[in-house]
C-alpha positions as CSV (number, residue, x, y, z in Angstrom):
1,X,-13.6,106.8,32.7
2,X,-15.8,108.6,30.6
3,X,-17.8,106.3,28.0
4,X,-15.9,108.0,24.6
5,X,-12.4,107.9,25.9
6,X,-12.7,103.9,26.7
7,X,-13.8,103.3,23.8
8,X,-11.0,105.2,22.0
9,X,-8.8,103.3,24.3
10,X,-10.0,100.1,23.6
11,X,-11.4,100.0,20.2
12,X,-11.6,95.8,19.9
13,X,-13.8,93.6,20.6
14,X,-13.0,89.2,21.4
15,X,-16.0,87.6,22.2
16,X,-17.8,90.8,23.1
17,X,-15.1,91.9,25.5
18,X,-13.6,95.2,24.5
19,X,-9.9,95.5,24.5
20,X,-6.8,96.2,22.4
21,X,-5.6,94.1,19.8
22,X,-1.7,93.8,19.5
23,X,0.8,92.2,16.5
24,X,4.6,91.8,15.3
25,X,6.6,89.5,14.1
26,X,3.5,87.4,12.9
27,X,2.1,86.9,16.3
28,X,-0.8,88.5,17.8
29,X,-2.4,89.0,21.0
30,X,-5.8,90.5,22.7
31,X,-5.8,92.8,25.9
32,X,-8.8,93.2,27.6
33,X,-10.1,96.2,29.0
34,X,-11.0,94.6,32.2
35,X,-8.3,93.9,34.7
36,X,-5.6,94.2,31.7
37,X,-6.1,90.6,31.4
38,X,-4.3,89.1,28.4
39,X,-7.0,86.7,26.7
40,X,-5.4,85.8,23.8
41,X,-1.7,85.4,22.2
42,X,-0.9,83.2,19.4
43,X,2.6,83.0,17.5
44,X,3.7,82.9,14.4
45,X,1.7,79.8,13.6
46,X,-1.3,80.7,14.3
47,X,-2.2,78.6,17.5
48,X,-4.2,79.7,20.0
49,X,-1.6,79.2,23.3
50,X,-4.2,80.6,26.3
51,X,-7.8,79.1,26.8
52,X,-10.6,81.3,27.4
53,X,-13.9,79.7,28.5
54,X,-16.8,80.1,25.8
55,X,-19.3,80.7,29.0
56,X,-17.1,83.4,30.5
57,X,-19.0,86.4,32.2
58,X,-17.1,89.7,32.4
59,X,-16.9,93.8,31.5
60,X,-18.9,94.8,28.1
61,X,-18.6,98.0,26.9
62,X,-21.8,99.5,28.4
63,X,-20.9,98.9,31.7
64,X,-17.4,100.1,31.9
65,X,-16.5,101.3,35.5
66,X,-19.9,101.3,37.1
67,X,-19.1,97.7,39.3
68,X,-16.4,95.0,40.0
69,X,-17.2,93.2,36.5
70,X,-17.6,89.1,37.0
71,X,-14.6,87.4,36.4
72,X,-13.0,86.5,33.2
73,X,-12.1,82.4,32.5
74,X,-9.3,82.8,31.1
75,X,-6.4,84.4,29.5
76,X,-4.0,85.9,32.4
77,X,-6.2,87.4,35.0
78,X,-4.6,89.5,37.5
79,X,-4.8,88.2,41.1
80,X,-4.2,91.3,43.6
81,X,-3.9,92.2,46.2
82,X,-4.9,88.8,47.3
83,X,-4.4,85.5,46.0
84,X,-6.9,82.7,46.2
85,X,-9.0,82.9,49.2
86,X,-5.8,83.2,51.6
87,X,-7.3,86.2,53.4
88,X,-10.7,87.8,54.3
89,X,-11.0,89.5,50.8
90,X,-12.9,88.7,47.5
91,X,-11.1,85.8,46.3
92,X,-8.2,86.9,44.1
93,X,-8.9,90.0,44.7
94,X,-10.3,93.0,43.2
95,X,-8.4,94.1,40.1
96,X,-9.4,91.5,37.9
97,X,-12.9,93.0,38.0
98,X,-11.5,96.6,37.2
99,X,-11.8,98.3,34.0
100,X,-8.3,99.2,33.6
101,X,-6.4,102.6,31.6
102,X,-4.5,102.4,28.8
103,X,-1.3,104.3,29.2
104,X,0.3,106.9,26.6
105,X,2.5,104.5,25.4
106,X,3.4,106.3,21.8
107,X,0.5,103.2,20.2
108,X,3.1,100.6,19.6
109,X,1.3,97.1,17.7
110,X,3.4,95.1,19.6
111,X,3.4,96.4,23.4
112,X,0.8,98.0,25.6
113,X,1.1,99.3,29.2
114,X,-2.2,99.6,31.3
115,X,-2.9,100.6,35.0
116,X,-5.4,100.9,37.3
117,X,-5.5,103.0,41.1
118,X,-7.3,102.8,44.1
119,X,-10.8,104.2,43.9
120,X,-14.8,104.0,44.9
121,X,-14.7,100.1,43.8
122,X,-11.5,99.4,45.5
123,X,-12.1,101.0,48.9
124,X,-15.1,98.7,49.4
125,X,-12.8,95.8,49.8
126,X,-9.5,97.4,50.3
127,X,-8.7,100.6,52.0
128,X,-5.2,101.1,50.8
129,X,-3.6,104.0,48.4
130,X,-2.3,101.5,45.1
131,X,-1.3,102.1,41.6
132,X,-0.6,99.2,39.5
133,X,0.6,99.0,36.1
134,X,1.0,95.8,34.1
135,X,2.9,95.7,30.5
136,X,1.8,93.0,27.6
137,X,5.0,92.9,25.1
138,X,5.1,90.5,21.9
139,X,8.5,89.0,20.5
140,X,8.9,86.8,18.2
141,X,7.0,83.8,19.3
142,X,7.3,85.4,22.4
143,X,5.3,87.4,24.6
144,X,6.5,89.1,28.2
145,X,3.6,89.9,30.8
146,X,5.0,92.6,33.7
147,X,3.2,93.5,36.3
148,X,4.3,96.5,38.9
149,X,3.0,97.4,42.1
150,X,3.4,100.7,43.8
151,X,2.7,101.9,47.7
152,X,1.0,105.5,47.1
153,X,-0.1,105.2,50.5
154,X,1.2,106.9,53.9
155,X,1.5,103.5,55.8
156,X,3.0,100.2,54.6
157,X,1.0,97.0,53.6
158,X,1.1,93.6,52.2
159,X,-0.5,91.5,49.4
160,X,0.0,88.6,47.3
161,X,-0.6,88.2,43.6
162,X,-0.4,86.2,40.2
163,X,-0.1,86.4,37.1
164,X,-3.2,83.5,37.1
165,X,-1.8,82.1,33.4
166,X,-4.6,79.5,31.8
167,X,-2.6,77.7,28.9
168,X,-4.5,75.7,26.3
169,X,-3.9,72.2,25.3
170,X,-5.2,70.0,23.5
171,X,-5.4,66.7,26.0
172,X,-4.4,67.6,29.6
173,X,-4.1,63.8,29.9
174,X,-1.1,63.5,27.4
175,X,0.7,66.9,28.7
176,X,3.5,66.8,31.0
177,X,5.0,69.7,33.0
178,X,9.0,69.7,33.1
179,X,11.1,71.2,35.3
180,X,10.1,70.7,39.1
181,X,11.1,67.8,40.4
182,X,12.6,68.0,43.8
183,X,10.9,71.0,44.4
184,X,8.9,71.6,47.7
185,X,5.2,72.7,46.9
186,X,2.0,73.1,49.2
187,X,-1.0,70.7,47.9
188,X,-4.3,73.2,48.4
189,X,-6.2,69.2,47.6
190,X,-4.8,68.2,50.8
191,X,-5.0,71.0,53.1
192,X,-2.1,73.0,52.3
193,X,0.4,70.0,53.4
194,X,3.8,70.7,52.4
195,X,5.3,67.7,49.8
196,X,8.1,67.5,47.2
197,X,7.2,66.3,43.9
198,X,9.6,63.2,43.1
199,X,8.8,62.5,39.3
200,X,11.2,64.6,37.0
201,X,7.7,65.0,34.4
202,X,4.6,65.9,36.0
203,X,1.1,64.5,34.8
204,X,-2.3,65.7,35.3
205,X,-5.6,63.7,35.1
206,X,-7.7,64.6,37.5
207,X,-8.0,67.6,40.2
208,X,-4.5,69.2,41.1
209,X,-3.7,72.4,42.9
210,X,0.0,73.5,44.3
211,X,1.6,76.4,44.9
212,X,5.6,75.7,44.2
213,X,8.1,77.2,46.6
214,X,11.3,78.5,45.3
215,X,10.6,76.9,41.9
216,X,13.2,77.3,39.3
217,X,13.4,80.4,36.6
218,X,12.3,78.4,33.6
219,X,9.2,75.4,33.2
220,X,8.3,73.4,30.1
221,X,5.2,72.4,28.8
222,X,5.1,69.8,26.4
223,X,2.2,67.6,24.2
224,X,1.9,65.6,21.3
225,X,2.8,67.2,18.0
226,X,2.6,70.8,19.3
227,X,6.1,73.2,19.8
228,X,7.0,72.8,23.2
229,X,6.4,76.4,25.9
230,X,9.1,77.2,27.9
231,X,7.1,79.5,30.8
232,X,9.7,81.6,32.6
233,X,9.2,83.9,35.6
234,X,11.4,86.8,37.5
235,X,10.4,88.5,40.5
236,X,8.0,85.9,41.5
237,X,8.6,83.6,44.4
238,X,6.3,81.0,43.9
239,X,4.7,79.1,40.8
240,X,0.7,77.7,40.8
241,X,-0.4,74.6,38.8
242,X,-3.9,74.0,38.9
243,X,-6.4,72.2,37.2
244,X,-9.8,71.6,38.4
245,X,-10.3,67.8,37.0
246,X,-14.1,66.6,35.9
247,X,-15.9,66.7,39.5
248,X,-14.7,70.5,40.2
249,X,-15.2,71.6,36.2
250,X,-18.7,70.5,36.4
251,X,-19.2,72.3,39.6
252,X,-17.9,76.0,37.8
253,X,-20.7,77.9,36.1
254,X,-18.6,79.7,33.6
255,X,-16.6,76.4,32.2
256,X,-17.6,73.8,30.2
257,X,-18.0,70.5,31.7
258,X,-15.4,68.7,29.6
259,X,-12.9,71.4,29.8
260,X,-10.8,70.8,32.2
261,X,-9.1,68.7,29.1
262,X,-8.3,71.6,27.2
263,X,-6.2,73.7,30.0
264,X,-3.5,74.1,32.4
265,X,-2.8,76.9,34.6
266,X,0.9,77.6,35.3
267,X,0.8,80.6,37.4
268,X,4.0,83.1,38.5
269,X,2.9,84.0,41.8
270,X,3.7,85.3,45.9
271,X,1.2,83.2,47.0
272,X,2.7,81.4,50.3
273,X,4.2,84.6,52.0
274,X,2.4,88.1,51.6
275,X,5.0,91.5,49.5
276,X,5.8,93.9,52.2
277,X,5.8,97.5,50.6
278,X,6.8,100.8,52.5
279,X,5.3,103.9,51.7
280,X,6.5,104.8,47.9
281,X,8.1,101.4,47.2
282,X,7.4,99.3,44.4
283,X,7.7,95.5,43.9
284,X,7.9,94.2,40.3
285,X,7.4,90.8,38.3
286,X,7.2,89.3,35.2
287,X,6.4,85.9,33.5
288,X,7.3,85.0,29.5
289,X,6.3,82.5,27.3
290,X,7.9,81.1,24.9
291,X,7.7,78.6,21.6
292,X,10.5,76.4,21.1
293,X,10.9,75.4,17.5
């Protein structure tokens, strides 16, 4: 993209990344440039509800489109067409790197639709034909991520994704994540072994990492003193919780030693079983969060 029209695209800055600032009903959000990654939505009171990492590498302006960018911490990064390191690709993939294009979407405050396409940066790790498109839209207290992928190839192929969501809290130690008990959930800390989690509120204090099979529609995060977030999710099959915990913080360049406090990722994700798309099909998904009162 030539140097003038990303800038007229994306015309803010947040923390030196350049992106697209949104608003309505007293809520606001910021959607970076690279990998249309959502990095920061707050509602109508003001708090910030995703974490982004202070040390966080990733696209500036001068260097829009000339490499994969380093990876943002934080916000809602795009994982595709691979999730994790399950498979022989980059981990996560490619498109988080991307400096993505804003679409003609008449420049609505509260709603934004950006895509990116297969290309010189995306052959080198993938050789497929893609488009994908991913919407940010605000509501009242509200806001609707959608991602959409679409086969522009002559062949089929796979891929797995998420929506890689980092929430902020205040105290991971006095949050608790409702909603999944009795689910079935692979634990990544202990080689992928399938389990069910048994307690109806789940705790974190040190290192956890699951992907959630056939999780319900709607999660809850609550803390102390704070609105409660329901996190809901269509299209997706699986849900990721992750936090690194102290030892595996400390080991992350980009993040802050003691920050593994302050976050919670809660992920809508195909991360077990690979999307199968046929030439010209396209598979869609969407997560939302929302403050309760």
């Amino acid at each position: 993209m030539p140097h003038q029209d990303f800038h007229l695209q994306f015309p803010d800055d947040l923390q030196g990344f350049p992106g697209l600032r949104l608003a309505a009903d007293g809520g606001s959000a910021f959607v970076a440039a690279q990998g249309a990654q959502l990095l920061s939505w707050q509602g109508r009171d003001g708090r910030e509800r995703l974490y982004l990492s202070s040390l966080s590498g990733g696209l500036r302006r001068s260097e829009a489109g000339e490499r994969l960018a380093d990876p943002l911490r934080g916000g809602i990064p795009v994982c595709f067409p691979q999730f994790s390191g399950r498979g022989s690709m980059l981990k996560h993939g490619f498109a988080r790197g991307l400096a993505w294009r804003r679409e003609n979407d008449g420049a609505a405050a509260h709603a934004v639709r950006l895509s990116c396409e297969d290309g010189a940066l995306s052959r080198a790790h993938w050789p497929h034909a893609f488009r994908v498109e991913l919407g940010v839209a605000l509501a009242e207290d509200a806001v609707t991520v959608t991602l959409e992928v679409h086969n522009r190839d002559a062949r089929p192929w796979t891929f797995t994704c998420a929506l890689h969501t980092y929430l902020r809290v205040d105290d991971i130690r006095d949050c608790r994540l409702l909603g999944l008990q009795g689910v079935n959930y692979q634990d990544a800390t202990d080689g992928n072994r399938e389990k069910t989690q048994q307690e109806e509120a789940l705790a974190i204090a040190a290192e956890l990492d699951r992907v959630y099979l056939a999780p319900p529609p709607e999660l809850q995060l609550v803390e102390p003193a704070v609105p409660a977030l329901a996190i809901s999710q269509q299209g997706f099959a699986d849900t990721v919780v992750w936090n690194p915990g102290p030892d595996n913080a400390r080991r992350l360049a980009d993040f802050p030693d003691e920050d593994w406090l302050r976050m919670l990722c809660v992920e809508a994700a195909h991360a077990a079983a690979p999307v199968s798309l046929q030439p010209g099909e396209r598979w869609r998904g969407s997560q939302t969060l929302r403050i309760r009162a």
